[in-house]
OpenMM code with the backbone's topology and positions (N, CA, C; nanometers):
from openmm import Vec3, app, unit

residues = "UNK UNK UNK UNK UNK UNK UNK UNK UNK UNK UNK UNK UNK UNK UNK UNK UNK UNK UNK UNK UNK UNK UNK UNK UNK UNK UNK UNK UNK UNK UNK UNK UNK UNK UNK UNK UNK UNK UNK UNK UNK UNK UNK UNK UNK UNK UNK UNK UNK UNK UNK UNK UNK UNK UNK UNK UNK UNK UNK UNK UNK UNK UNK UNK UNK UNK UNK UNK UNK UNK UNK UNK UNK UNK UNK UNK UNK UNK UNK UNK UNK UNK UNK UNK UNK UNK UNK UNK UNK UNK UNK UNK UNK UNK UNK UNK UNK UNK UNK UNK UNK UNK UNK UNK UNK UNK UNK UNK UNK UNK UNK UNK UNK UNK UNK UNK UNK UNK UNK UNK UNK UNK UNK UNK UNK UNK UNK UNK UNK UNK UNK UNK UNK UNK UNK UNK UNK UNK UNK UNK UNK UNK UNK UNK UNK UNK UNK UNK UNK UNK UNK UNK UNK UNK UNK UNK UNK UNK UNK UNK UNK UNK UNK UNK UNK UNK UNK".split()
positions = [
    Vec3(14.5984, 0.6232, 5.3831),
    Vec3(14.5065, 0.7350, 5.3618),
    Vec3(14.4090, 0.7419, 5.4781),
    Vec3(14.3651, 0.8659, 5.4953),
    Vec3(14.3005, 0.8332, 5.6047),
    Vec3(14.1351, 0.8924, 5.6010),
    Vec3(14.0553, 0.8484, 5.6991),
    Vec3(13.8751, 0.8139, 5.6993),
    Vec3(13.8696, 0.9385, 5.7602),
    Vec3(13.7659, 1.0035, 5.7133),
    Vec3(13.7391, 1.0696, 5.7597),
    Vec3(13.5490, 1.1192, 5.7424),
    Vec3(13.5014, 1.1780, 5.8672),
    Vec3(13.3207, 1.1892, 5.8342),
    Vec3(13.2599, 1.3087, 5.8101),
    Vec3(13.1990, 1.3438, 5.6870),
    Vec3(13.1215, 1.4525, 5.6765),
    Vec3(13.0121, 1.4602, 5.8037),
    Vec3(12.9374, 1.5595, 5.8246),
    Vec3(12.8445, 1.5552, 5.9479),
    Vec3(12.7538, 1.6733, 5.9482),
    Vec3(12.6492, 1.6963, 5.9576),
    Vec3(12.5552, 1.7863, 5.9467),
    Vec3(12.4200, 1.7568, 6.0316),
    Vec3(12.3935, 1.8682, 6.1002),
    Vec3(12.2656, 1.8531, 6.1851),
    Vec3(12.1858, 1.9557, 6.1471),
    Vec3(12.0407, 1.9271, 6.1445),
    Vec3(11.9442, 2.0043, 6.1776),
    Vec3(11.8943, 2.0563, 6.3096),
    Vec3(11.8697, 2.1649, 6.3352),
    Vec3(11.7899, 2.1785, 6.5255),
    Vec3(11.6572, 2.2383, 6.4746),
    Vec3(11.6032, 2.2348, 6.5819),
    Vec3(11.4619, 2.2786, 6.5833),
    Vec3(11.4650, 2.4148, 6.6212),
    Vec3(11.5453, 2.4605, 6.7071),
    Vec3(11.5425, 2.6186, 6.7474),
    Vec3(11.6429, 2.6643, 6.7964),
    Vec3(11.6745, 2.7996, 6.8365),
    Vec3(11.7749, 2.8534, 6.8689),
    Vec3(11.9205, 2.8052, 6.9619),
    Vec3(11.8622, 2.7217, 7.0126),
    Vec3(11.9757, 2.6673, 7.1236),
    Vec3(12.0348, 2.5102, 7.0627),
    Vec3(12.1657, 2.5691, 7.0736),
    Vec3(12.2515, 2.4084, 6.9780),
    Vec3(12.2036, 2.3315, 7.0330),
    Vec3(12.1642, 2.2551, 7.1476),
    Vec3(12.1174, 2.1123, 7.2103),
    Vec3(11.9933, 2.0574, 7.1309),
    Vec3(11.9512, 2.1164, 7.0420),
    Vec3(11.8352, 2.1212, 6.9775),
    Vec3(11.7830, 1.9908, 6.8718),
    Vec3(11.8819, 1.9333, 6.8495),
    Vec3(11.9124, 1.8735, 6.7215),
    Vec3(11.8106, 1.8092, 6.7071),
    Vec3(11.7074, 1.7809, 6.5508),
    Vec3(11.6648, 1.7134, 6.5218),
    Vec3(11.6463, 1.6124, 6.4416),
    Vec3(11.7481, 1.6171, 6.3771),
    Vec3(11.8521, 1.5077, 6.2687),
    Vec3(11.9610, 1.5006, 6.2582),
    Vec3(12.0446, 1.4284, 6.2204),
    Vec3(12.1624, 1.4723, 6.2202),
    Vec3(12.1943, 1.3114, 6.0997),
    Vec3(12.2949, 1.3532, 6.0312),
    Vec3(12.3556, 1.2736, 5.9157),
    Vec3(12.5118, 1.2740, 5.8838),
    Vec3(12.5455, 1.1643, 5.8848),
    Vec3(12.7128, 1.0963, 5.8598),
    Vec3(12.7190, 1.0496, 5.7224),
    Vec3(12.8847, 1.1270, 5.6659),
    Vec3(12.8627, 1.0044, 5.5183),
    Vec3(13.0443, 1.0306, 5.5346),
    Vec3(13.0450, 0.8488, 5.5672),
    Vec3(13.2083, 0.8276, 5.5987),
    Vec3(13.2929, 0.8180, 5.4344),
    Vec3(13.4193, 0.8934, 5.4359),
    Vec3(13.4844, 0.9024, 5.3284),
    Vec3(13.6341, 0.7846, 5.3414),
    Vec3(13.6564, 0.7167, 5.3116),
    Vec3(13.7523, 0.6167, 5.2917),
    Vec3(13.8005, 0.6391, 5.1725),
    Vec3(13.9498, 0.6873, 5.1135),
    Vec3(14.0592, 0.6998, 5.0448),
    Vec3(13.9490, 0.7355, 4.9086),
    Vec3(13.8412, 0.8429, 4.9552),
    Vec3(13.8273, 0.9223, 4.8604),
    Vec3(13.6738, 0.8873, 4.8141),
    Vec3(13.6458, 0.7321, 4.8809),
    Vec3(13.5175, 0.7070, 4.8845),
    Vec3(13.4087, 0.6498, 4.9268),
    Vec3(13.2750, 0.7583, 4.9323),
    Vec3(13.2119, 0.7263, 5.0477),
    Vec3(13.1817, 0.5242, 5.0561),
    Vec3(13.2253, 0.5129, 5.2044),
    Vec3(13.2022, 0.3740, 5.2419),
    Vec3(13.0970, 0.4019, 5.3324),
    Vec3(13.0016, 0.4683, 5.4110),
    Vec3(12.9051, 0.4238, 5.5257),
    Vec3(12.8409, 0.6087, 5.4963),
    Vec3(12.6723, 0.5419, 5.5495),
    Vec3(12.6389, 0.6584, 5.5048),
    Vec3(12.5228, 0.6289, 5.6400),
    Vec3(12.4969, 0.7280, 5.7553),
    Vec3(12.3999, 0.7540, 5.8302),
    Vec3(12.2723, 0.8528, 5.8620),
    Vec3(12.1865, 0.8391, 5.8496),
    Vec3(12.1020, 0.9524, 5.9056),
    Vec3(12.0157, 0.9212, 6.0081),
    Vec3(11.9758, 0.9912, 6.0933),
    Vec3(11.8960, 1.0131, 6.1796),
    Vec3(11.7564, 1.0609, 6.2419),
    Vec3(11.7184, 1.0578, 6.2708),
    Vec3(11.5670, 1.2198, 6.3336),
    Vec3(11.6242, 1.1859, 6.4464),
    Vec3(11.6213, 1.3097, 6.5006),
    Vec3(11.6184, 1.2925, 6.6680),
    Vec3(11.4957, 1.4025, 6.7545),
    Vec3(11.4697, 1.3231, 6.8484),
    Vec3(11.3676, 1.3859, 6.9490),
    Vec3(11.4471, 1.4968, 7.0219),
    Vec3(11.4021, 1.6284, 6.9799),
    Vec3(11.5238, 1.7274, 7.0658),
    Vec3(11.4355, 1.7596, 7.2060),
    Vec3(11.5005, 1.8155, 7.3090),
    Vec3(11.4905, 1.8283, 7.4436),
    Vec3(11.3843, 1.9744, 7.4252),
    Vec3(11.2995, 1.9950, 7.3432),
    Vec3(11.1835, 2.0764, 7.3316),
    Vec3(11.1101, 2.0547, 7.2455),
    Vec3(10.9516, 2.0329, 7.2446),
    Vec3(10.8800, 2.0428, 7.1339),
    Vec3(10.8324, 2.1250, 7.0506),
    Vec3(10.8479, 2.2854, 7.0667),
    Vec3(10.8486, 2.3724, 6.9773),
    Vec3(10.9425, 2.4114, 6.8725),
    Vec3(10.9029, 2.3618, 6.7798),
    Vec3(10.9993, 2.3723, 6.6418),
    Vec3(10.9993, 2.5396, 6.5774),
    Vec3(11.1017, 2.5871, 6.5966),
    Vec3(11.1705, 2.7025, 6.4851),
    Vec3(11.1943, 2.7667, 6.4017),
    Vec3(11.2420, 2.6195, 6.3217),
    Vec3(11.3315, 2.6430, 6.2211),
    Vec3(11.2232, 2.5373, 6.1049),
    Vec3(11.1167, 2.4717, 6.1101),
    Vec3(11.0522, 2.4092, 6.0449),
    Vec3(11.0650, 2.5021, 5.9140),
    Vec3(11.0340, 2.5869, 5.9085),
    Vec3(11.0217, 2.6317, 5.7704),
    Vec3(11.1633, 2.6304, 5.6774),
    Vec3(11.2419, 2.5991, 5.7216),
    Vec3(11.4278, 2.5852, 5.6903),
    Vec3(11.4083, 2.4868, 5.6228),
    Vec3(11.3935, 2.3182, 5.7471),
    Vec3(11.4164, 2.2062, 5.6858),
    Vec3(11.2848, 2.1523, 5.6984),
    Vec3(11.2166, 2.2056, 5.6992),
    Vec3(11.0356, 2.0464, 5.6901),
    Vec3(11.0244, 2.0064, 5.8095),
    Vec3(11.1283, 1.9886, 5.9272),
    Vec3(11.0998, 1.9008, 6.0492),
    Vec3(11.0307, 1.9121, 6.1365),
    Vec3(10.9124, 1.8520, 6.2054),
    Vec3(10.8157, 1.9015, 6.2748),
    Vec3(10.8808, 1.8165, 6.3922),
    Vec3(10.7723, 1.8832, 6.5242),
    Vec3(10.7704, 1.7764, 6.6510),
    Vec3(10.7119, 1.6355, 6.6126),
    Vec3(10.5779, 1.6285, 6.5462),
    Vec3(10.4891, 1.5053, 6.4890),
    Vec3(10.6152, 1.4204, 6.4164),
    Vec3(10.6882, 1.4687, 6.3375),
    Vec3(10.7920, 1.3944, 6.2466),
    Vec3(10.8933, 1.3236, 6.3732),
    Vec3(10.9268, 1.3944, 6.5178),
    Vec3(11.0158, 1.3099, 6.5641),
    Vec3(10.9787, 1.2841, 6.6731),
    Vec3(10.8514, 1.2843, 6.7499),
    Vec3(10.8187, 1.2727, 6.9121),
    Vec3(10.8432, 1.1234, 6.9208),
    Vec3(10.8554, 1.0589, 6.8559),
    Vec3(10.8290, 0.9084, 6.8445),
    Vec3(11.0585, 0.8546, 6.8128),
    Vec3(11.0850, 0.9891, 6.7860),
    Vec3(11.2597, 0.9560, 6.7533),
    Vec3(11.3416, 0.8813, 6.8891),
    Vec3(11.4336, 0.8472, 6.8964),
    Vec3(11.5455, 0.8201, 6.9517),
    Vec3(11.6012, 0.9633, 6.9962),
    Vec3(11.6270, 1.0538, 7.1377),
    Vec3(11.7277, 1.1537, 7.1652),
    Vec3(11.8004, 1.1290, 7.1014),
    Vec3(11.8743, 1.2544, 7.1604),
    Vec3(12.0433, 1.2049, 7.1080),
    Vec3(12.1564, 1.0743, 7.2075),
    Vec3(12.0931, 1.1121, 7.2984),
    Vec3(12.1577, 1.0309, 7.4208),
    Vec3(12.0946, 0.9051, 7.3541),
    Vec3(11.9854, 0.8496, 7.2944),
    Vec3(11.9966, 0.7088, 7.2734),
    Vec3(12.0337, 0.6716, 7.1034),
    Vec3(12.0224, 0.7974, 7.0473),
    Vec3(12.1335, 0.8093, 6.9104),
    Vec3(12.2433, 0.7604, 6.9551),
    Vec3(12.3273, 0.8329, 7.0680),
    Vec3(12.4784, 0.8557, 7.0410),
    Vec3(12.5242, 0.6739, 7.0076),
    Vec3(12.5094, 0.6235, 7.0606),
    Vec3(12.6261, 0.4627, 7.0475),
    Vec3(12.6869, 0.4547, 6.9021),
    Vec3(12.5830, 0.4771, 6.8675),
    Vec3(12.5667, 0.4447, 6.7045),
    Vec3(12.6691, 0.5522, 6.6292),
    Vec3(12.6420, 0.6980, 6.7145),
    Vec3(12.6916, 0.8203, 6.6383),
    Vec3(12.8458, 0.8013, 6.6914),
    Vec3(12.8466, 0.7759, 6.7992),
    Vec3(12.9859, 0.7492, 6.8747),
    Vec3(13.0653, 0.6621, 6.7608),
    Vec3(13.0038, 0.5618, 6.7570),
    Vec3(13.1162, 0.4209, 6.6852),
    Vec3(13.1194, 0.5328, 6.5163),
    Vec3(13.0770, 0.5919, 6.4648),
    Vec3(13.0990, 0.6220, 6.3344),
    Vec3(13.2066, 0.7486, 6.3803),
    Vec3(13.2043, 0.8702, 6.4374),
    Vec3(13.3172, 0.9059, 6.5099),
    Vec3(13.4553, 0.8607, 6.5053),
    Vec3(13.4528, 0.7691, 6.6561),
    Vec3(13.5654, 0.7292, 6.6893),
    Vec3(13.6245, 0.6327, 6.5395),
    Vec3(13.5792, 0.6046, 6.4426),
    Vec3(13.6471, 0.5515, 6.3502),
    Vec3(13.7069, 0.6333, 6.2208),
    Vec3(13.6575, 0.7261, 6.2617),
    Vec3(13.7120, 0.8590, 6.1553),
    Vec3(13.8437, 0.8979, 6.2117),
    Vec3(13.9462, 0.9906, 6.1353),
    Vec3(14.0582, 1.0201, 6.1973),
    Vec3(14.0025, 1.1586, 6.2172),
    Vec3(13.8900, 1.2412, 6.1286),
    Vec3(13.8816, 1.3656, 6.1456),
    Vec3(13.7378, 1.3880, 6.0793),
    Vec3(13.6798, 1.5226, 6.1380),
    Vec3(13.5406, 1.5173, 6.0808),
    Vec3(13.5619, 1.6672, 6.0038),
    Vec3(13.4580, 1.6375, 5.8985),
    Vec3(13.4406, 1.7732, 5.8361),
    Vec3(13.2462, 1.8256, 5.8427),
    Vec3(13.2441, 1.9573, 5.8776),
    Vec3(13.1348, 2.0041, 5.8233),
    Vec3(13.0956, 2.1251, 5.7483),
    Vec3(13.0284, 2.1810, 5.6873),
    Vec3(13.0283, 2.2775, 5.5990),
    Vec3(12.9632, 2.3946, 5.6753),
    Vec3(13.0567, 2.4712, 5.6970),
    Vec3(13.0177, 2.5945, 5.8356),
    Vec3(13.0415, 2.5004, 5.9612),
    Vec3(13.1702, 2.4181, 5.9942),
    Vec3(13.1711, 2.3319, 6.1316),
    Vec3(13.1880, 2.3718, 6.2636),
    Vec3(13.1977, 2.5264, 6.2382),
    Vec3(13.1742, 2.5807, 6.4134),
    Vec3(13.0372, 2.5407, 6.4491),
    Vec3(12.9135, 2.5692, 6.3500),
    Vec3(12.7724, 2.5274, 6.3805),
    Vec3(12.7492, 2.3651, 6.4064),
    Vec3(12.8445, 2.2858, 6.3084),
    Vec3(12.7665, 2.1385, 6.3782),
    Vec3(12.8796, 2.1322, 6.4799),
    Vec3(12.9799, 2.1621, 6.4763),
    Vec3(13.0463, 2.1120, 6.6112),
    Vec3(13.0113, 2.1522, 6.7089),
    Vec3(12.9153, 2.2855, 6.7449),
    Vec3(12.8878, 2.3660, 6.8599),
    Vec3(12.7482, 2.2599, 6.8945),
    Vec3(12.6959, 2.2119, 6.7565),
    Vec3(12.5390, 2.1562, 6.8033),
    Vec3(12.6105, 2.0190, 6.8556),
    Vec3(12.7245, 1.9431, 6.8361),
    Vec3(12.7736, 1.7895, 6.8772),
    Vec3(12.8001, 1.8042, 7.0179),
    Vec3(12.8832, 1.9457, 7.0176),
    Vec3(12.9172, 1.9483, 7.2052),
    Vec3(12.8241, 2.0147, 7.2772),
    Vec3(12.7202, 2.0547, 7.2429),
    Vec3(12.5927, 2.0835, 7.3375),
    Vec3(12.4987, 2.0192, 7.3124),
    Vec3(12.5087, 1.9140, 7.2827),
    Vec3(12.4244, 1.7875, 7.2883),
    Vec3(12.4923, 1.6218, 7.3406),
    Vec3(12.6033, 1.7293, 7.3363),
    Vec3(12.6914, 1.5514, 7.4645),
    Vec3(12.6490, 1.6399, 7.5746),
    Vec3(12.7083, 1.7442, 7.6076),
    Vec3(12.6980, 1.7976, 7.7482),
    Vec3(12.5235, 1.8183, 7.7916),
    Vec3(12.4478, 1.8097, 7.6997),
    Vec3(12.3046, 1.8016, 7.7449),
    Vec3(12.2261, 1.6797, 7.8106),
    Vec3(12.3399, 1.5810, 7.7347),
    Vec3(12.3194, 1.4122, 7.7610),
    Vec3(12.4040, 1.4030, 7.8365),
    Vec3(12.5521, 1.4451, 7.9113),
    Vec3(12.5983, 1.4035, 8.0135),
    Vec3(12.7031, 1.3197, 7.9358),
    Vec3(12.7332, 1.3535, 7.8164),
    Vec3(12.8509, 1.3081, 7.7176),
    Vec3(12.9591, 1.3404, 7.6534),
    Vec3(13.0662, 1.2645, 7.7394),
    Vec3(13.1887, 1.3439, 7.7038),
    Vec3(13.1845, 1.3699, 7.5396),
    Vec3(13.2092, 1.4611, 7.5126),
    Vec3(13.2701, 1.5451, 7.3637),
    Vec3(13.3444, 1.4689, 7.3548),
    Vec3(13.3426, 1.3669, 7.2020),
    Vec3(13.4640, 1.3278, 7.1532),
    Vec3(13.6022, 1.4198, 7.0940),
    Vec3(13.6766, 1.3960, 7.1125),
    Vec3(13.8112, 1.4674, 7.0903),
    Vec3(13.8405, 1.4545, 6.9316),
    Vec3(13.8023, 1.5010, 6.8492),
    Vec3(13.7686, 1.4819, 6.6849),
    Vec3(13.7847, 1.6126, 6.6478),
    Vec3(13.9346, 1.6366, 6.5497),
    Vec3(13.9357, 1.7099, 6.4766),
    Vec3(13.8006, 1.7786, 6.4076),
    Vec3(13.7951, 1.9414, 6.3825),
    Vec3(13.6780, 1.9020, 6.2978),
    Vec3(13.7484, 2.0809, 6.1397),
    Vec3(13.7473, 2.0256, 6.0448),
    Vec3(13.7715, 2.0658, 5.9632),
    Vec3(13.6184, 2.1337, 5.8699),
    Vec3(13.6668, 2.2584, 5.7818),
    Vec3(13.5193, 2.3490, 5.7868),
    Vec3(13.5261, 2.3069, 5.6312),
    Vec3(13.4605, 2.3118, 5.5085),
    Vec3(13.4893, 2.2406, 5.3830),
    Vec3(13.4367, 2.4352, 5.3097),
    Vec3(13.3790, 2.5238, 5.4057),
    Vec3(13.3432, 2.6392, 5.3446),
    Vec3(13.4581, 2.7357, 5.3554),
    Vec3(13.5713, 2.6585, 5.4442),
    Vec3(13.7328, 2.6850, 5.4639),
    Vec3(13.8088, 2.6811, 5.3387),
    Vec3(13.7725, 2.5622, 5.3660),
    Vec3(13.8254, 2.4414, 5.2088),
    Vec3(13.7941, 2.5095, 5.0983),
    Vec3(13.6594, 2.5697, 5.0708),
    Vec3(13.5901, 2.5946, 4.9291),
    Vec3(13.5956, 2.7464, 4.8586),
    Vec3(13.6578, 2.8339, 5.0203),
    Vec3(13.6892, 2.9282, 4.9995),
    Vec3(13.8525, 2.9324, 4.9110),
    Vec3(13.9300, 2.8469, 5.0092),
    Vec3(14.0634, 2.8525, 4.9169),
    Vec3(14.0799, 2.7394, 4.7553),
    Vec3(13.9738, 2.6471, 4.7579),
    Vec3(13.9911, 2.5891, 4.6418),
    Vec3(13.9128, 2.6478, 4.5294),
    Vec3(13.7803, 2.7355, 4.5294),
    Vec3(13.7483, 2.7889, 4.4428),
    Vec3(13.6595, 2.9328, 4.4895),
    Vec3(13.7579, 3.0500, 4.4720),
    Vec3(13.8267, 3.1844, 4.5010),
    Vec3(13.7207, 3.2158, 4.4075),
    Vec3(13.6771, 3.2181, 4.2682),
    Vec3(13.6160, 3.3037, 4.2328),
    Vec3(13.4174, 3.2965, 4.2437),
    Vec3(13.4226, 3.2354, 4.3389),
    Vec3(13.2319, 3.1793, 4.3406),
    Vec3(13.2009, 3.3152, 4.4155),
    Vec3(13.0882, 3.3442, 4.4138),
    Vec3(12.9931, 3.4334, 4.4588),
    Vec3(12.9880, 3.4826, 4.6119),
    Vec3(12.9542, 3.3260, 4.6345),
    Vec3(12.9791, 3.2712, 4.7757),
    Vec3(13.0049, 3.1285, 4.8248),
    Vec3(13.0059, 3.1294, 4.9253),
    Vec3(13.0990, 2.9437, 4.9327),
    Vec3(12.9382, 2.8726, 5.0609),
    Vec3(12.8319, 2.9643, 5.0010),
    Vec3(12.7288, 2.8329, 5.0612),
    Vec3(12.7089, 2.6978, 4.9836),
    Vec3(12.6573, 2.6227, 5.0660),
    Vec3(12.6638, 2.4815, 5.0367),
    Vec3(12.5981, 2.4480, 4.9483),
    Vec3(12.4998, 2.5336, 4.8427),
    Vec3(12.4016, 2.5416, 4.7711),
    Vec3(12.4713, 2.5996, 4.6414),
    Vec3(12.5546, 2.6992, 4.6044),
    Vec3(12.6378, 2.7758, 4.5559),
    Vec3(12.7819, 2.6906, 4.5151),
    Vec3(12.8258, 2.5856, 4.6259),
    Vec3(12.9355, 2.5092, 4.5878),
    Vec3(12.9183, 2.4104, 4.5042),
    Vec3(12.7751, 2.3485, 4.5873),
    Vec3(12.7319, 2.2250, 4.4717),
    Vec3(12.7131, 2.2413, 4.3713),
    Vec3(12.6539, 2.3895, 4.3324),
    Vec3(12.6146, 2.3852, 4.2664),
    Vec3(12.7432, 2.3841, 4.1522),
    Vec3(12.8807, 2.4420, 4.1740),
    Vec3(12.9449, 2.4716, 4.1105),
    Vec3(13.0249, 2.3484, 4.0617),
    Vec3(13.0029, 2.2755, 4.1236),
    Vec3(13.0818, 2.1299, 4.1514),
    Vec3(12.9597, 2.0073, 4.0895),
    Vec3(12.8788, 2.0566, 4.0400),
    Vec3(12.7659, 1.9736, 3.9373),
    Vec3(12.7276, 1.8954, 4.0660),
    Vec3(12.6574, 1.9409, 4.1928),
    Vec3(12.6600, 1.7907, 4.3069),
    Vec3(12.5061, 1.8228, 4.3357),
    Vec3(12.4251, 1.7225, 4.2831),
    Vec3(12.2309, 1.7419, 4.3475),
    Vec3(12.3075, 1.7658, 4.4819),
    Vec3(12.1934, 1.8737, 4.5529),
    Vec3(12.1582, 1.8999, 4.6611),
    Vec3(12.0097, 1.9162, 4.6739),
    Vec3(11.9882, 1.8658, 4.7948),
    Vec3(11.8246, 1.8655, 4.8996),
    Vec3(11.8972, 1.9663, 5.0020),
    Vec3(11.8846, 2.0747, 5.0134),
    Vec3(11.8985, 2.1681, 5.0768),
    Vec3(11.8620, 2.1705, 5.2427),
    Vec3(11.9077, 2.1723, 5.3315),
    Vec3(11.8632, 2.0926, 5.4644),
    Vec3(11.8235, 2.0141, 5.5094),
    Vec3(11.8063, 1.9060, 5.4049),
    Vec3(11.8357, 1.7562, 5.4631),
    Vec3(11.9237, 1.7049, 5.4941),
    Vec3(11.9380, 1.6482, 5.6090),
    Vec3(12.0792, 1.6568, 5.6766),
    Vec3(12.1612, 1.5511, 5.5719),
    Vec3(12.0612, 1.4462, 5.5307),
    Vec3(12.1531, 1.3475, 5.5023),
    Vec3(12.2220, 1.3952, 5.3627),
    Vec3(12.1433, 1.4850, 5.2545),
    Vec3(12.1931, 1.5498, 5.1363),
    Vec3(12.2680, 1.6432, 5.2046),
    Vec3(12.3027, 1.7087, 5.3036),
    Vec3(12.4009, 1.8094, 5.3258),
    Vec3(12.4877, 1.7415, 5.3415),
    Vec3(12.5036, 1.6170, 5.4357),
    Vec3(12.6137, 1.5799, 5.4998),
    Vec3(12.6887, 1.4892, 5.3485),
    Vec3(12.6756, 1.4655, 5.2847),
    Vec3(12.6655, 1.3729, 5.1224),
    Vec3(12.7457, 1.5081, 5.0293),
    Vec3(12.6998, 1.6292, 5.0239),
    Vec3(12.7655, 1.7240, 4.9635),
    Vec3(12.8480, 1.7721, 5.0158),
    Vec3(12.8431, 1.7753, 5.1628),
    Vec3(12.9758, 1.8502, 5.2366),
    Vec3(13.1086, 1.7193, 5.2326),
    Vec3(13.1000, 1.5884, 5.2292),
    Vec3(13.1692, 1.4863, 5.1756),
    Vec3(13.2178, 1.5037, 5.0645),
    Vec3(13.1751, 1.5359, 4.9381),
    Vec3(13.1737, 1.5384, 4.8174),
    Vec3(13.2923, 1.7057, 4.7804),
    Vec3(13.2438, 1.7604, 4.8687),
    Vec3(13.3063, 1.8915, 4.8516),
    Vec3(13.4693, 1.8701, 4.8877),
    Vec3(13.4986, 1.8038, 5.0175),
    Vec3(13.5924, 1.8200, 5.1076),
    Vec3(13.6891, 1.7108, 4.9837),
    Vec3(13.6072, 1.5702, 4.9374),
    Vec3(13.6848, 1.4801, 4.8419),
    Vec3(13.7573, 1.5707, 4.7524),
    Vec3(13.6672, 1.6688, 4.6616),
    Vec3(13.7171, 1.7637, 4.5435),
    Vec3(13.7985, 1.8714, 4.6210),
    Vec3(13.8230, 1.9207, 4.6822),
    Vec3(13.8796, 2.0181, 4.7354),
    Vec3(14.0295, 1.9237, 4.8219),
    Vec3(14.0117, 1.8071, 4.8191),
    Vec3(14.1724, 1.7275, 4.8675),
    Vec3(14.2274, 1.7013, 4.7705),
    Vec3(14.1689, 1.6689, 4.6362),
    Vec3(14.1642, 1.6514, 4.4972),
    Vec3(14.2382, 1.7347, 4.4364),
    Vec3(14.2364, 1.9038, 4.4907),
    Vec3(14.2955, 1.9833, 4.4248),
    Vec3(14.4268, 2.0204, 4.5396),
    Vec3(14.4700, 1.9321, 4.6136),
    Vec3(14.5618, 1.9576, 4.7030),
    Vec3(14.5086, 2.0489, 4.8203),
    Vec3(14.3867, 2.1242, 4.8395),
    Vec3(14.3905, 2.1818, 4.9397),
    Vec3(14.3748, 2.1211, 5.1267),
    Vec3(14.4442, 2.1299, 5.1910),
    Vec3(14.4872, 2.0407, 5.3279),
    Vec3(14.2961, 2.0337, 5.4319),
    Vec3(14.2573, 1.9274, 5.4756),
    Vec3(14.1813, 1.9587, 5.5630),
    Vec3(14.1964, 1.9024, 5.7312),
] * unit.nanometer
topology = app.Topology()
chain = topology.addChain("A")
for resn in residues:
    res = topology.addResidue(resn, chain)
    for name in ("N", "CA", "C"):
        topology.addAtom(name, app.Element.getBySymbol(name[0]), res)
């Protein structure tokens, strides 16, 4: 069976390099084994999107970049066979403009969308946001916390392989 990592980032503002958290929750034959989160110091101090997720500059001037994140983010990666995120054009666009901001090759990692997934495993919801799925799927959500997103978008992708749909 194979590992695979939920993944979800927060940014501070308009431009993907932005990231100011970001959260892993590794899935092993259906269950979560390793669970990560982060703050990260993004490459600007004017925050955005604060009113989204809570995250201020004060909350991360004192963080780890991403460039001194990555080792850590790297080894949870490269041990996955494939990553999932919920809307994953957005975290995958924020993963590869934040290697290439740090001067870091893009890992070569499948990345599978679970709002893909949630569309074909349950057809009659409203809508297939991540707030809307959980909800349908009985799963607490903290709504832009990376580490509760990345925990439900896990949870989603488990139930949705559950019902045979491929990711």
């Amino acid at each position: 069976m194979s590992i695979f990592t939920a993944i979800d980032f927060e940014t501070a503002d308009y431009k993907r390099d932005s990231a100011c958290a970001v959260a892993t929750v590794t899935v092993e034959n259906n269950n979560i084994v390793h669970r990560y989160t982060q703050l990260l110091r993004p490459p600007r101090s004017k925050f955005v999107f604060t009113y989204i997720h809570g995250i201020t500059w004060a909350d991360v001037q004192g963080s780890p970049t991403f460039a001194e994140a990555w080792p850590e983010l790297e080894a949870i990666i490269e041990r996955s066979d494939f990553m999932v995120a919920h809307n994953a054009p957005f975290d995958k666009g924020v993963l590869n403009k934040c290697c290439e901001a740090a001067g870091i090759i893009t890992p070569d990692k499948r990345f599978s969308c679970t709002v893909k997934a949630a569309r074909e495993a349950w057809q009659g919801l409203p809508s297939h946001k991540l707030n809307v799925v959980s909800d349908h799927l009985g799963i607490a959500l903290q709504h832009h916390d990376a580490a509760s997103d990345a925990e439900v978008c896990a949870k989603i992708a488990i139930a949705a392989m559950e019902l045979g749909i491929s990711l």
